[in-house]
C-alpha positions in Angstrom: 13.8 -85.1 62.9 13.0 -84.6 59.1 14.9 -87.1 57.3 18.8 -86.0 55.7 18.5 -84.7 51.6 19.9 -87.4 49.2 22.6 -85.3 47.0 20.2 -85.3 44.0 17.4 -83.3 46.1 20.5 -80.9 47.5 21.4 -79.9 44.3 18.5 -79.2 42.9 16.7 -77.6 45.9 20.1 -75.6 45.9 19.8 -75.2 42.1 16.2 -73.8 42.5 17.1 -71.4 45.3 19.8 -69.8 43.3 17.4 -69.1 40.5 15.0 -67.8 42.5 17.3 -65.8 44.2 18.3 -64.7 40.4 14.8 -63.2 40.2 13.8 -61.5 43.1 12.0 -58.5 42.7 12.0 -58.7 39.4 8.1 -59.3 39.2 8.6 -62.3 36.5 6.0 -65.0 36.7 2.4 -65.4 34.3 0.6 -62.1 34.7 -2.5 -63.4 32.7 -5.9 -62.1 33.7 -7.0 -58.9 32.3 -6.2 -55.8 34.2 -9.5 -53.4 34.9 -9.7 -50.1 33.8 -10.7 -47.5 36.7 -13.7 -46.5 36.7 -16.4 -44.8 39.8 -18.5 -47.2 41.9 -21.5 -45.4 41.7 -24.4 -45.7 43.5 -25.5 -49.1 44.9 -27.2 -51.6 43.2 -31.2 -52.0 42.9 -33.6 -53.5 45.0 -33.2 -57.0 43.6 -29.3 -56.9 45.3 -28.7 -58.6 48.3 -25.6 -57.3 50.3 -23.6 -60.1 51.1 -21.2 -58.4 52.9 -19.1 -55.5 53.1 -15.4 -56.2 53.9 -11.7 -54.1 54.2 -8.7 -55.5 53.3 -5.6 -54.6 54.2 -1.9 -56.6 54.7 1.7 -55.7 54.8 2.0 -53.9 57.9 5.5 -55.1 58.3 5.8 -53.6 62.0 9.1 -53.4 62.0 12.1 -53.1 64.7 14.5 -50.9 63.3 17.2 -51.1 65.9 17.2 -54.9 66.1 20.8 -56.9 64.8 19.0 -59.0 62.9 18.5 -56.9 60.4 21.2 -55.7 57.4 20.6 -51.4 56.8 23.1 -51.3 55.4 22.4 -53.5 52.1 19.8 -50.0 51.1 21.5 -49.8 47.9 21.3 -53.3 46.6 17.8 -54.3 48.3 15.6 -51.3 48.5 13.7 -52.6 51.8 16.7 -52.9 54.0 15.9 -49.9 54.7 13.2 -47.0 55.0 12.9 -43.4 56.1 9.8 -43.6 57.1 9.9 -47.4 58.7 9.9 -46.3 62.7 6.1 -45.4 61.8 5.3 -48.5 61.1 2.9 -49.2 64.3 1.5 -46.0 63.8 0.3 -46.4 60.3 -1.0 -49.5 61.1 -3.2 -47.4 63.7 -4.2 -44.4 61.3 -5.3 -47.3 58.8 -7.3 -49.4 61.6 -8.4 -45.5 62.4 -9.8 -44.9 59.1 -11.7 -48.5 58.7 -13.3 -47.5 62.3 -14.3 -44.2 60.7 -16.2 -45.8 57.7 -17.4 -48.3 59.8 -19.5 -45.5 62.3 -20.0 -43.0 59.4 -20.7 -44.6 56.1 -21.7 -48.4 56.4 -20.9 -51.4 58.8 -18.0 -53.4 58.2 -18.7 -56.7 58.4 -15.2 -57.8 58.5 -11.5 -57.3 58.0 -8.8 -59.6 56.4 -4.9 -58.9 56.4 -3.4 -61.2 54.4 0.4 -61.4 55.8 3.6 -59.6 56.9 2.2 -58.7 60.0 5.8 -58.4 61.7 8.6 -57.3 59.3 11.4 -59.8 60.5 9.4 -62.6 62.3 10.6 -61.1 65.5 8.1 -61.7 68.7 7.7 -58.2 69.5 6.8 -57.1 66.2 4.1 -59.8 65.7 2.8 -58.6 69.4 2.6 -54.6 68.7 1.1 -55.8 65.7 -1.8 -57.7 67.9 -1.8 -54.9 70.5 -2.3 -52.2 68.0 -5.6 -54.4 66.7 -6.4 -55.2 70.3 -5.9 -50.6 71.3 -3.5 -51.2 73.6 -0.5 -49.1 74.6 2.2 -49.1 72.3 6.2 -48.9 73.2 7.4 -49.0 69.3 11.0 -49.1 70.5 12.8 -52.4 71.4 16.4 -50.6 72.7 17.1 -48.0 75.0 16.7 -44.2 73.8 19.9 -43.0 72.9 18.9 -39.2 72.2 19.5 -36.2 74.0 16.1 -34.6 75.6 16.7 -31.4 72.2 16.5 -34.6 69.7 12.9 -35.8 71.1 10.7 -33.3 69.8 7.2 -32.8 70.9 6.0 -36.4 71.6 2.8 -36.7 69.1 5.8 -36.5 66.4 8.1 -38.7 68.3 7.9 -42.0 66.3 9.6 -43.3 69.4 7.6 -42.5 72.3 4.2 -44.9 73.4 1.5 -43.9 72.4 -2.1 -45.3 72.7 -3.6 -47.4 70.0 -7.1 -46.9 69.0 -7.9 -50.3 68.2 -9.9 -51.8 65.7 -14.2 -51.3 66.6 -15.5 -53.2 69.5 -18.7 -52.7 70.8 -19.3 -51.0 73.9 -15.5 -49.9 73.9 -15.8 -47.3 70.9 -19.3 -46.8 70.3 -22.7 -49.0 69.7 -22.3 -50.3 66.8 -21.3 -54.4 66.3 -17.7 -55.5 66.8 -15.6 -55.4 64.1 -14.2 -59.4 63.8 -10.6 -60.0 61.7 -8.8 -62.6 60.5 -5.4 -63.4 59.6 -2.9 -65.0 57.2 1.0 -65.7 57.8 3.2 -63.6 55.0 6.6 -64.6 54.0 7.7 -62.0 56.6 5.8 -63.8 59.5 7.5 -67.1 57.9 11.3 -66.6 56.9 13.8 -63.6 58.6 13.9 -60.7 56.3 11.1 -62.7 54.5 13.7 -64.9 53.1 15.9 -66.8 55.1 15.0 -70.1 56.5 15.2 -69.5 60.6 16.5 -72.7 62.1 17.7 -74.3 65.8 21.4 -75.5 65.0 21.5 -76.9 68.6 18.8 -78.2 70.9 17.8 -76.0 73.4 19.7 -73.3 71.7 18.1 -69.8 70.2 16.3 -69.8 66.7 18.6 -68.0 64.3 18.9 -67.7 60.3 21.8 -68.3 59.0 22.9 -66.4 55.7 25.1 -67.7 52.7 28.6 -68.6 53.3 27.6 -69.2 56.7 31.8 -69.9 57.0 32.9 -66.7 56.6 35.0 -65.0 59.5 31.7 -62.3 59.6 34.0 -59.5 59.8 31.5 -57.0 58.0 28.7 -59.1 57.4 27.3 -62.0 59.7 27.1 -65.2 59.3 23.7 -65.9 61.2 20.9 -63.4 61.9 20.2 -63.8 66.0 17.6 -60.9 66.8 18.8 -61.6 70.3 22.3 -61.0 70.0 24.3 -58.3 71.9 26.0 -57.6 68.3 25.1 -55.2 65.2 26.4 -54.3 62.2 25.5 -50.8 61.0 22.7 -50.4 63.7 20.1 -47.9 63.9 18.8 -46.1 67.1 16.7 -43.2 67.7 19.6 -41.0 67.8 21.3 -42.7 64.7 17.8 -43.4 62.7 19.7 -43.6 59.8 20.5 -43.3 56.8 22.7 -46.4 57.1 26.2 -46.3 56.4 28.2 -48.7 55.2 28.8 -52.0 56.4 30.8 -51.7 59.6 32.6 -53.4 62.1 30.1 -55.3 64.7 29.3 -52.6 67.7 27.9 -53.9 71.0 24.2 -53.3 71.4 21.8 -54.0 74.5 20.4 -57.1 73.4 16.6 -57.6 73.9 15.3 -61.3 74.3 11.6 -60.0 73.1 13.5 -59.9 69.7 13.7 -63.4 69.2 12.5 -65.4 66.6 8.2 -66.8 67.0 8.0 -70.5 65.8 4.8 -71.0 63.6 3.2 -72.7 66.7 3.7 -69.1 68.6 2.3 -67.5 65.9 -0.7 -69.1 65.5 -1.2 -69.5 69.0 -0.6 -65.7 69.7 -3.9 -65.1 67.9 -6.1 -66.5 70.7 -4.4 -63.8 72.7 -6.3 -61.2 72.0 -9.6 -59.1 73.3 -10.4 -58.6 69.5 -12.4 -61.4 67.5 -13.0 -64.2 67.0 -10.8 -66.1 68.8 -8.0 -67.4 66.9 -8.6 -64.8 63.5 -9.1 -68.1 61.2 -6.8 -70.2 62.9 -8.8 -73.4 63.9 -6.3 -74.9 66.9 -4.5 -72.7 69.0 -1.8 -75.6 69.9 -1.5 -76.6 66.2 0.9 -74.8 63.8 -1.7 -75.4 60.9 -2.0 -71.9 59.1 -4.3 -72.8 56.8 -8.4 -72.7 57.6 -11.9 -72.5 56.2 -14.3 -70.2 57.8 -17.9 -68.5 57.3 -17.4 -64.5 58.8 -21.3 -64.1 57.4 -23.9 -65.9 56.8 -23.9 -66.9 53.2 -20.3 -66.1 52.3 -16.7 -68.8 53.3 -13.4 -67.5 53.1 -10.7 -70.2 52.6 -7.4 -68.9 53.7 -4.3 -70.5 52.4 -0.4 -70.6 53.2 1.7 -69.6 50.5 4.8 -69.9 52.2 5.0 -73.6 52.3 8.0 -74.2 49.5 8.7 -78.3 49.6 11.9 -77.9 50.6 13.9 -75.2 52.5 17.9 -74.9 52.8 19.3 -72.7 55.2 21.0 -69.7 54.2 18.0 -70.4 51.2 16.1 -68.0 49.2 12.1 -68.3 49.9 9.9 -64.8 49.4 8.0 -65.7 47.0 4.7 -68.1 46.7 4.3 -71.7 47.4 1.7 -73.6 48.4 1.9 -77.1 49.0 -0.1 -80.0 47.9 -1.8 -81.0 51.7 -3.6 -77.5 51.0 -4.7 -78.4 47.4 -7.1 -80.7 48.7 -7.9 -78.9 51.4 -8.9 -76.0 48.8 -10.6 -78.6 46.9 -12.8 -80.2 49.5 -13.6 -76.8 51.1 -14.9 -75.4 47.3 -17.0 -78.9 46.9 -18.3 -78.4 50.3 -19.2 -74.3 49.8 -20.7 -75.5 46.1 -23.3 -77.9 48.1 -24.1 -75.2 50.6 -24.4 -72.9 48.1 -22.3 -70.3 49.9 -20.2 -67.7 48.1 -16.5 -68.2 48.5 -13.0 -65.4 48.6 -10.0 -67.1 48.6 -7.2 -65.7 50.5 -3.3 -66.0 50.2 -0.6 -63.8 50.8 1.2 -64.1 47.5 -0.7 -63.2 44.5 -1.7 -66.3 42.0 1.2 -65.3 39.2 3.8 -65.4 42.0 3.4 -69.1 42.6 6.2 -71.7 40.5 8.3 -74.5 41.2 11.1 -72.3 41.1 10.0 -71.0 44.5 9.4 -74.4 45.8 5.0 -74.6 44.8 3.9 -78.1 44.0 0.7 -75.6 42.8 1.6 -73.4 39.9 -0.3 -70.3 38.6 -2.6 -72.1 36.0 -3.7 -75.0 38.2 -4.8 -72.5 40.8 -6.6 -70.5 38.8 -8.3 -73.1 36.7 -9.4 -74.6 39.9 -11.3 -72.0 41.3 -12.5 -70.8 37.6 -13.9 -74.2 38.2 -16.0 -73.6 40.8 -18.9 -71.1 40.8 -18.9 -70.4 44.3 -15.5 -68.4 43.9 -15.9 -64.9 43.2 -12.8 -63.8 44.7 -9.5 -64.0 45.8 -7.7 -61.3 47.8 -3.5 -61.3 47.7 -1.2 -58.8 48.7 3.1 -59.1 48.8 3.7 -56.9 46.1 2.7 -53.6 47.9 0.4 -52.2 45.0 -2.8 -52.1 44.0 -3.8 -54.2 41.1 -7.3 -55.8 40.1 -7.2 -58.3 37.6 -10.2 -60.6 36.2 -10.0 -64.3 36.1 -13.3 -64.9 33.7 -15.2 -66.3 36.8 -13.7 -64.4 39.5 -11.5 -61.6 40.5 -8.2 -61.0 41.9 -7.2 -58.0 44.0 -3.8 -57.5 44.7 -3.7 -54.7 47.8 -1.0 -52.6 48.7 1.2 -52.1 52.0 -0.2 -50.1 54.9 3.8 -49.5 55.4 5.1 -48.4 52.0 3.3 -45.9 49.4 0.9 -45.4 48.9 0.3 -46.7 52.3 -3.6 -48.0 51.4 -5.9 -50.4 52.0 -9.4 -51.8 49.9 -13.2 -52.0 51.0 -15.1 -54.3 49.2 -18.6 -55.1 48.8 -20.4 -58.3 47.6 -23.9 -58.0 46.0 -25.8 -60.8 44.7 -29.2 -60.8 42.7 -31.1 -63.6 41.4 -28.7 -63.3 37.8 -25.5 -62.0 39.0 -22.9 -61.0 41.7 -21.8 -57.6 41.6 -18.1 -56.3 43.5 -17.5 -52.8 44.6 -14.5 -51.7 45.7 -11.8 -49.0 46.1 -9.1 -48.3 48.4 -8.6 -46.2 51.3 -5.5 -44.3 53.3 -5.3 -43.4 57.0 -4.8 -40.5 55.9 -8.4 -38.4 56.2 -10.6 -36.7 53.9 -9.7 -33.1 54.1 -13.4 -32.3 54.1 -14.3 -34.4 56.8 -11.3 -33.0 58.3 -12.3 -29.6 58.2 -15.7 -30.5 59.7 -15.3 -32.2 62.5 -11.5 -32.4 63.5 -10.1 -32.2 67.0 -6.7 -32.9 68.0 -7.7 -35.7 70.3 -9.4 -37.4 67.5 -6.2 -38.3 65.5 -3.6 -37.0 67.9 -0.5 -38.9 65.7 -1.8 -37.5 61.8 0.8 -35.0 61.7 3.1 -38.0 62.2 1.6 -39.9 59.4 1.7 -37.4 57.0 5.3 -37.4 57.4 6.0 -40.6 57.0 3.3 -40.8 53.9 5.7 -37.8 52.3 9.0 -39.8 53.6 7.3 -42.7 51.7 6.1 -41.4 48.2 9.6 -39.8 48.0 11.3 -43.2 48.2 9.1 -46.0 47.3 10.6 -49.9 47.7 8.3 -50.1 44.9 9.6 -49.9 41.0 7.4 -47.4 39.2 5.4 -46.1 42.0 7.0 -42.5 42.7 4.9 -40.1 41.6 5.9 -36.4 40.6 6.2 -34.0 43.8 3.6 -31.8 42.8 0.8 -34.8 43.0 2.1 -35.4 46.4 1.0 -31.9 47.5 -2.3 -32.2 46.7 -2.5 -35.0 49.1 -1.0 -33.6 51.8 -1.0 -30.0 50.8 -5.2 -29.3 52.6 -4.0 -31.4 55.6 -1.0 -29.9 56.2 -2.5 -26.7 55.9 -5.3 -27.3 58.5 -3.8 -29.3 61.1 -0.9 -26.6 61.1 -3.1 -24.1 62.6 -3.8 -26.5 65.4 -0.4 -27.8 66.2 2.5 -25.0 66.3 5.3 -27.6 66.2 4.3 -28.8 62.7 5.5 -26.5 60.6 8.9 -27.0 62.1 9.1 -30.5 61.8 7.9 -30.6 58.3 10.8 -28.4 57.3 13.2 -31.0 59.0 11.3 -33.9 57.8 11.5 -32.6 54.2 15.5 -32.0 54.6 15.9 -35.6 55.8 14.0 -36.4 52.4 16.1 -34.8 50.4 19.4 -35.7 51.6 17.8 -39.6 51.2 16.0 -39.8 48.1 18.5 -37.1 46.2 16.8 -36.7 42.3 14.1 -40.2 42.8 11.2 -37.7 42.0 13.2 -35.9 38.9 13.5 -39.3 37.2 9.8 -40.7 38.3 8.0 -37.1 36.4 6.5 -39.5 33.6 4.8 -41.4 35.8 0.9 -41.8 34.9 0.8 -39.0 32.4 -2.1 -40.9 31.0 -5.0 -43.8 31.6 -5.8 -42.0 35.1 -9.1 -39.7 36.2 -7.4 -37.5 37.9 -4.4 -35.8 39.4 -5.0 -36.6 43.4 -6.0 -40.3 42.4 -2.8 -41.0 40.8 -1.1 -39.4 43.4 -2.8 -42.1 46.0 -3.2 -45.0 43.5 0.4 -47.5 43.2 -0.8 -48.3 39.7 -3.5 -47.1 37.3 -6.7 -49.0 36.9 -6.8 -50.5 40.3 -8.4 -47.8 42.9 -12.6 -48.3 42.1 -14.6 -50.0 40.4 -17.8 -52.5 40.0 -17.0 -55.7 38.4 -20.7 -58.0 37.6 -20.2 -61.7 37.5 -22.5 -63.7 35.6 -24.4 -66.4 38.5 -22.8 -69.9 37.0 
């Protein structure tokens, strides 16, 4: 039993909490680092380059289970991620994007490997994190958690039914999807796979009894609002089914609900342990011990090349009913990180550090013995490092450390809905990164050349939640103007709906649901990235301007 707080460390661990919670979403922390301009990858280095390996990065899934209780809808118009119109498609864009990584990987070059660095489930619910695994793994996925409310007239055809199974492709395995080598991944816990809601401390209050999270003023009656989030309960406030999607009205009175005990709350020991349960490699995804709840590790995916993957949700202390989204990594890990980048140095391996929270969100505020300078001086310090890959944010940003880089890589959930290849070159003077991002949603050339039905049977169902999610973006800043929207999904829209006669009349409903949602959002965003971008269609798919491709050489130290 951890030992009881003395009343200095309560106040101040409730002091910091408060401030933190002062200053979430709010982006504040050291930026530092200069920001890349955009610019084309061009063709691949000379003959003197070595490829070290050729990676895809991708994070924020957030699989999400909309009609759980342990969730609060209804708090849309004070925290923009309470909800979404386009979240039931979360295990289906997760899909589309493991699609398109599958597509490079037979069509344009082997993958050697892929990284998502956190927020697998949305709500650290069990069910999420397993449709999360099973979509890696191409299983069959049952997205819904609660019994289907809607009449057989609200289904619709069932390739645009975000609520009926459907069949995963899974991420490339030999043998299973073609003949060439496996595909390996690894993974990372996100302040999502950490805290419920990403924030709030889950705890036992009796033993033997359920995991729950209790929220402030936990001594309220809970008339409107509860006092403990329990993704197992038989209570809601506000719920969503698939008959009542949402939007969410206002805080109500709690409704009974069929409760669900795959809901409940993983432990970090079930979390890293679920990883060894899966037909996709390598066994474990990073994690060293599948009976230990250790989530950090340090690993060689290729020869020549380590990735050291760190836990930034590891604040010294938590409170419950606390406020804990944002970086911390704790000093156990320091050395680790230190040893590991001694260790790489002798072997003379190239090293990317990972970690969920980008370096600029880590501070004492959030509960980080490791703050943004001493992170970033460390592994300026050590010319094995060339890289560090982060997420959290759900954009796209690429910033350069001097000695390194740092790519910040959006959602595969919330616009733009993209992930990041990345390639590592090396030559006897430098080390050369290319990069830029991808979407599940296809080229419409490639489209147009080789498209079946059966080859992408849920696309039309992405490209409505792509539209659903451009219109209202969690994201401040990242709406762009309608008319950049359209030529994204214009050429798509306009193919597939000669295949599928039921598209055209979903996309009229879908776009009415839009509206009556996002009311004026894209009137106000019209300014956005008038200038500083190549081109119409890439600000349309880019979250922020100088981030989508580029080559970055680094001077061997």
């Amino acid at each position: 039993m951890d030992s009881p707080l003395t009343r200095r460390q309560w106040f101040r661990e409730a002091a910091r909490s408060i401030t933190a919670a002062s200053l979430l979403g709010s982006g504040c922390g050291a930026t530092g680092g200069i920001p890349l301009p955009n610019e084309s990858t061009g063709p691949p280095p000379g003959d003197d380059y070595e490829l070290v390996a050729r990676l895809a990065h991708i994070s924020d899934a957030h699989l999400i289970d909309e009609e759980t209780p342990a969730r609060l809808p209804f708090a849309k118009g004070l925290v923009p991620v309470s909800w979404r119109a386009y979240e039931r498609y979360s295990t289906q864009l997760l899909d589309g994007v493991i699609r398109a990584i599958n597509r490079y990987h037979e069509l344009r070059g082997t993958i050697g490997f892929v990284v998502h660095t956190g927020d697998a489930a949305d709500n650290r619910q069990n069910n999420e994190l397993r449709w999360f695994l099973d979509t890696f793994d191409g299983k069959l996925i049952n997205p819904s958690s609660g019994p289907d409310d809607r009449a057989a007239e609200q289904r619709g055809p069932e390739h645009l039914d975000a609520h009926a199974p459907f069949q995963a492709q899974g991420l490339y395995r030999q043998g299973a999807h073609g003949d060439k080598p496996s595909i390996p991944w690894y993974a990372l816990a996100g302040n999502h796979d950490t805290f419920a809601l990403g924030t709030f401390p889950v705890t036992r209050q009796l033993l033997g009894s359920s995991l729950t999270a209790p929220l402030p003023l936990s001594e309220r009656i809970g008339l409107f609002l509860p006092t403990a989030l329990d993704p197992t309960s038989s209570v809601a406030y506000s719920p969503i089914t698939p008959a009542y999607p949402g939007p969410p009205v206002s805080a109500t009175l709690p409704t009974r609900i069929t409760p669900n005990s795959a809901r409940r709350y993983f432990t970090r020991d079930e979390f890293v342990a679920a990883h060894f349960e899966t037909v996709t490699g390598p066994p474990g995804h990073g994690f060293a011990d599948p009976v230990s709840s250790q989530t950090w590790y340090s690993v060689t995916p290729v020869a020549g090349l380590r990735l050291i993957a760190l836990d930034s949700c590891r604040p010294t202390l938590t409170l419950p009913a606390g406020f804990y989204a944002e970086g911390a990594i704790d000093a156990e890990q320091m050395a680790f990180l230190r040893n590991e980048l001694r260790a790489a140095q002798q072997r003379e391996e190239l090293v990317i550090v990972l970690t969920h929270h980008p370096s600029r969100n880590l501070h004492w505020l959030h509960g980080s013995v490791v703050s943004t300078k001493e992170l970033r001086e460390t592994l300026n310090r050590h010319p094995c490092v060339v890289a560090h890959l982060a997420a959290h944010e759900h954009r796209n940003r690429v910033w350069d450390h001097g000695g390194y880089v740092e790519f910040e890589t959006a959602a595969t959930l919330d616009y733009p809905q993209e992930g990041r290849f990345i390639e590592i070159w090396k030559s006897a003077e430098d080390i050369q990164l290319r990069y830029e991002v991808f979407s599940h949603l296809p080229d419409v050339k490639e489209l147009a050349a080789q498209f079946e039905p059966d080859d992408d049977p849920l696309l039309e169902m992405r490209l409505l939640a792509y539209e659903l999610a451009a219109a209202d973006p969690v994201v401040p800043g990242l709406a762009p103007p309608e008319q950049l929207i359209e030529e994204i999904v214009g050429p798509i829209r306009d193919l597939i709906s000669g295949i599928s006669e039921e598209f055209t009349e979903f996309s009229e409903e879908f776009t009415s649901l839009r509206d009556e949602i996002t009311g004026d959002t894209i009137d106000v965003a019209d300014h956005f990235l008038k200038s500083d971008v190549p081109s119409r269609s890439q600000a349309a798919r880019s979250g922020s301007s100088g981030d989508r491709a580029g080559v970055i050489t680094l001077p061997r130290r």
